[in-house]
BAKE-532165 format. One record per residue: x, y negated, z of N, C-alpha, C, O, CB in turn; residue in one letter. Coordinates in steps of 0.2 Angstrom, whole numbers, plus 5000, padded with zeros to 4 digits. Glycine has a CB too. Layout:
BEGIN
XYZXYZXYZXYZXYZA...
//
This chain:
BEGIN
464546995382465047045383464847115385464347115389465647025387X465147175383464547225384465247285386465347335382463847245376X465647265393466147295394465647345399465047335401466847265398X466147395398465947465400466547505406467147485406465847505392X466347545410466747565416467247635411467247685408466047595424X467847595414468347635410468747685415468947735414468847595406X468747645424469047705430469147705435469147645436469447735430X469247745439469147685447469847655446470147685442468947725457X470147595451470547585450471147615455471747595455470447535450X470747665459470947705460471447775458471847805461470747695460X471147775452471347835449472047815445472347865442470747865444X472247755445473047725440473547725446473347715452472947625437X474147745443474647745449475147705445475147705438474947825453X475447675450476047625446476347625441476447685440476447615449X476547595436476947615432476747695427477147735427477547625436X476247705426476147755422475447745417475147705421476147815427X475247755413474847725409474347795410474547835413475247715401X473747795408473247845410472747815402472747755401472847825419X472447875398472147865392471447875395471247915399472347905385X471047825391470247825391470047795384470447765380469847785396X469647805384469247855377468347795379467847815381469047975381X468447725376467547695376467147675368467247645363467547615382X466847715372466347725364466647715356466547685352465747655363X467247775358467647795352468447765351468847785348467147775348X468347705356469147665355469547695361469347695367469047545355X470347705358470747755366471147705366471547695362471147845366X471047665373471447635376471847655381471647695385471147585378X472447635381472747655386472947605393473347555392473247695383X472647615400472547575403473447575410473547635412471747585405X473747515411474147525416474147495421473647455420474647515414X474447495428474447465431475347475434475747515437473947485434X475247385432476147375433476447365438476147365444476347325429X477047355439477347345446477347285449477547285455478047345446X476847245446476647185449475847185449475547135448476847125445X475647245452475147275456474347235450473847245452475347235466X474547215442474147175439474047255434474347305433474447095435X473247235430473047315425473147265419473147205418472147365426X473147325415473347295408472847355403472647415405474447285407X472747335400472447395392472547365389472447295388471647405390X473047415383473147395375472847455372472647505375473947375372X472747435365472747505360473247565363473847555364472947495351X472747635363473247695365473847735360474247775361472647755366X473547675353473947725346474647665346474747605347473247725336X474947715344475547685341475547675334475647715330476047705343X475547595334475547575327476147575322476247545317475247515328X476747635325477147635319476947725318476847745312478147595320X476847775323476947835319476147855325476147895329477847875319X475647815324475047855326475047915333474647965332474847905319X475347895338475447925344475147905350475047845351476047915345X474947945355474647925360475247885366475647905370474247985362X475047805364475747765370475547795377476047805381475647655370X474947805380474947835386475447905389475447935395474247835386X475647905385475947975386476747945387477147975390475848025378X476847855384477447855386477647815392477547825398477647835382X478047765390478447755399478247695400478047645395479547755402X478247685407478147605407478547565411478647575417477547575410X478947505408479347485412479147405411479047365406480047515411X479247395418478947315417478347295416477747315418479347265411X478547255409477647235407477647255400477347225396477347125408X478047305397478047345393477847425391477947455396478447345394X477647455388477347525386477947545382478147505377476547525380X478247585383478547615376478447675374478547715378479047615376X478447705368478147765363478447795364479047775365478047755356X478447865366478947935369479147955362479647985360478448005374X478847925358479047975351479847945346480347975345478247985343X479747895344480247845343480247795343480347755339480547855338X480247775353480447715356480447665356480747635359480947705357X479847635350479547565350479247535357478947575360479047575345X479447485360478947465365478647415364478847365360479147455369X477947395368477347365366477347315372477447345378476747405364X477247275372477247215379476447245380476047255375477447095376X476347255386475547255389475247185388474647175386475447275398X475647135389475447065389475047035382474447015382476147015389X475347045375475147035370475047095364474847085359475546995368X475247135365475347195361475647205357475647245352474947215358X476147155358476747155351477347185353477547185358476947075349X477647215346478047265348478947245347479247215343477847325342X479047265353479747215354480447255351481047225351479947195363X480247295348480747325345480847385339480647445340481047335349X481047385336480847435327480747525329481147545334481747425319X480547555327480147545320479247515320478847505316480147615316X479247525325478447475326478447385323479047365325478247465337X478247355321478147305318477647275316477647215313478347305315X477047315318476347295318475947295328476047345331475847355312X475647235331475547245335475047305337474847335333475647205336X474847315344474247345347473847305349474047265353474247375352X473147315348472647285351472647265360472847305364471947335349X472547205363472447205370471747195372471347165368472847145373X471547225377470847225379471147165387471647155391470447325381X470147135387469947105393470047165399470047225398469147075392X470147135406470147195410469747145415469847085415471047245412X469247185419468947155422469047225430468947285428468247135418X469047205436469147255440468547205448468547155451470147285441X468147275447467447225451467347315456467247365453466447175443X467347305464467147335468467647405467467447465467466247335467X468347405466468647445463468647475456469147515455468547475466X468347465454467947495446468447435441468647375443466847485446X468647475435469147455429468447455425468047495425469747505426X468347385421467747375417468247345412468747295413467047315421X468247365405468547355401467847345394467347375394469147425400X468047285389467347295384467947325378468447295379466747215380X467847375374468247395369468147385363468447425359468347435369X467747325361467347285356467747215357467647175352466447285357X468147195361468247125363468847105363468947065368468047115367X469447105358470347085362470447045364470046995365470847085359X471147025367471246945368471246925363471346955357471846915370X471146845364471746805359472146785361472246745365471546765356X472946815357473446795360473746725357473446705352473946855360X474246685360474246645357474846655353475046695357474146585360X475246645347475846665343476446635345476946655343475746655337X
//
C-alpha cells in the first residue's frame, strides 16, 4: 500500500469537509460528529462539483450545487440526481497525521 500524508488531523474541524489533492486524485476528507475521518471522491458524480465545498451532516456529504448526498461510509448517493457512487478511500491516522493511499478504495459490500 503506498498511502501518502494527506494532513494533520489537526487541520479538520468537525463536520466540515476540507479538499486534498494526492498524486492527482481530489479527495475530500471529513471529520464527523462521531469524532471518526472519512475520504470519499472530491467530484460529484452527477454534475462534476467539488463535494468539499458542501455540508456535512451525519455520516453524509452533500453537494452544495443540486443537493445530492453521498454517505462517507460507502459513497453511495442517497438521493437524485446523483446515481452513480463516489469512490471511498482507506484512512489511516498514525502520530496525528491523515495517511490516505489514493490508488486504493474500499470494498464496499452492496
Amino acid at each position: 500500500m503506498s498511502r501518502m500524508r494527506a494532513l494533520e488531523l489537526s487541520e479538520l474541524q468537525q463536520d466540515q469537509a476540507v479538499r486534498v489533492e494526492l498524486d492527482g486524485v481530489p479527495i475530500a476528507v471529513v471529520l464527523d460528529n462521531q469524532g471518526e475521518v472519512h475520504a470519499i471522491g472530491d467530484t460529484c458524480s452527477h454534475g462534476q462539483i467539488s463535494l468539499s465545498e458542501g455540508f456535512v451532516e451525519g455520516d453524509t456529504l452533500e453537494c452544495w450545487a443540486h443537493g445530492s448526498a453521498f454517505s462517507l461510509r460507502t459513497g453511495m448517493p442517497l438521493n437524485l440526481p446523483a446515481y452513480e457512487p463516489v469512490p471511498v478511500y482507506v484512512v489511516e491516522i498514525e502520530d496525528g497525521v491523515v495517511y490516505i493511499d489514493p490508488h486504493v478504495t474500499k470494498e464496499i459490500a452492496a
